[in-house]
C-alpha positions in Angstrom: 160.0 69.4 105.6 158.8 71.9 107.2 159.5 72.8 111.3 156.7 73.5 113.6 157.1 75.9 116.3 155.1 75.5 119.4 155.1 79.4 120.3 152.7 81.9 119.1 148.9 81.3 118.1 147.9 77.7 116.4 146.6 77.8 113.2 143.5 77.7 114.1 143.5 81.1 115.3 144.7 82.4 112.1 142.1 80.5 110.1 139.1 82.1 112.5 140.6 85.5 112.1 140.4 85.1 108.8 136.6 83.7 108.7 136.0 86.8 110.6 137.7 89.4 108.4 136.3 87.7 104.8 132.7 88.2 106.8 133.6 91.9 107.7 135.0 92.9 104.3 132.3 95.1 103.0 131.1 97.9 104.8 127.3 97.2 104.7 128.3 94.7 107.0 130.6 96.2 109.3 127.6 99.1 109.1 125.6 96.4 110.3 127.6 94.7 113.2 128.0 98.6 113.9 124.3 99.0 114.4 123.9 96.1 116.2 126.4 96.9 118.9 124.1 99.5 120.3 121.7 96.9 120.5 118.7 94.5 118.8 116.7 96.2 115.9 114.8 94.9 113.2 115.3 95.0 109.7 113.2 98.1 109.1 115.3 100.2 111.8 118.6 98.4 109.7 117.1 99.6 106.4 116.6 103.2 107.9 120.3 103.6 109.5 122.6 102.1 106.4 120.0 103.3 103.6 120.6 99.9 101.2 117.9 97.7 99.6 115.5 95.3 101.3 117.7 92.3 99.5 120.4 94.2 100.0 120.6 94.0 103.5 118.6 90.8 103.6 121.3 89.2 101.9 124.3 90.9 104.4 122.0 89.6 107.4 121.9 87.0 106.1 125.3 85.9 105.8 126.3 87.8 109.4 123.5 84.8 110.8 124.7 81.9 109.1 127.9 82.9 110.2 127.1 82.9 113.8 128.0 86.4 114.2 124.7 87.4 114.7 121.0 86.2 116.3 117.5 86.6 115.6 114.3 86.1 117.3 110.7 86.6 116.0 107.7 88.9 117.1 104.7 89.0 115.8 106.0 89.6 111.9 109.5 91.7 112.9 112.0 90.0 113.1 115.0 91.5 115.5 119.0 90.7 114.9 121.5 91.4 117.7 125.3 90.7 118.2 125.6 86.8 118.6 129.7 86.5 118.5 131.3 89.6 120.6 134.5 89.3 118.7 132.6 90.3 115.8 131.9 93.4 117.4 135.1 93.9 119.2 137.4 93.5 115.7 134.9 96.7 113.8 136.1 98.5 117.3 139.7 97.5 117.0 139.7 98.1 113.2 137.6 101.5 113.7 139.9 102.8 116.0 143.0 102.3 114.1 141.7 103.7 110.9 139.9 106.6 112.6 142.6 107.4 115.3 139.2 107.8 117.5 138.6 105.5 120.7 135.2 104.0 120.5 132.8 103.1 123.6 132.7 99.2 124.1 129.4 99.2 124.0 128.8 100.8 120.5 130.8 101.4 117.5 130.2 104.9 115.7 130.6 103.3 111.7 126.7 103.0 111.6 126.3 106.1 109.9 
């Protein structure tokens, strides 16, 4: 039997976190939530700044919107992603800033490139 403490996060947090670091663990994706923290750009403006494959990144954009970190919308025959969860965004600063020593704006994280 196991006792249950009643201080610090539930489990629940625990298990999100770790949703949220499984869906950051490659770089093409943290490249991408890095992109997208700037703002909304479409798939050809991804393609340009990481440098991967159509299905490449079709595939990471894929997963970062079924995952609810990220949103699109279409126009015309573009279609345009943009941060959906902010805790996406705010965990690639957190992370970035550790590794890097750097302090990072809160509007953009510099991993893009």
């Amino acid at each position: 039997m196991t006792e249950q403490h009643d201080e610090g996060p539930s489990l629940k947090v625990f298990e999100r976190a770790a949703e949220l670091f499984g869906l950051l663990s490659t770089p093409v994706r943290l490249r991408i939530v890095s992109a997208l923290c700037e703002g909304e750009r479409n798939v050809t403006e991804l393609r340009e700044l990481i440098d991967v494959s159509q299905p490449n990144i079709s595939q990471h954009l894929n997963m970062l919107y079924r995952s609810g970190a990220v949103t699109k919308r279409r126009h015309g025959s573009q279609v345009f992603y943009r941060i959906a969860d902010e805790y996406c965004g705010l965990v690639c600063r957190a992370v970035a800033s550790q590794v890097t020593g750097e302090t990072f704006s809160d509007k953009c994280l510099s991993i893009a490139n």
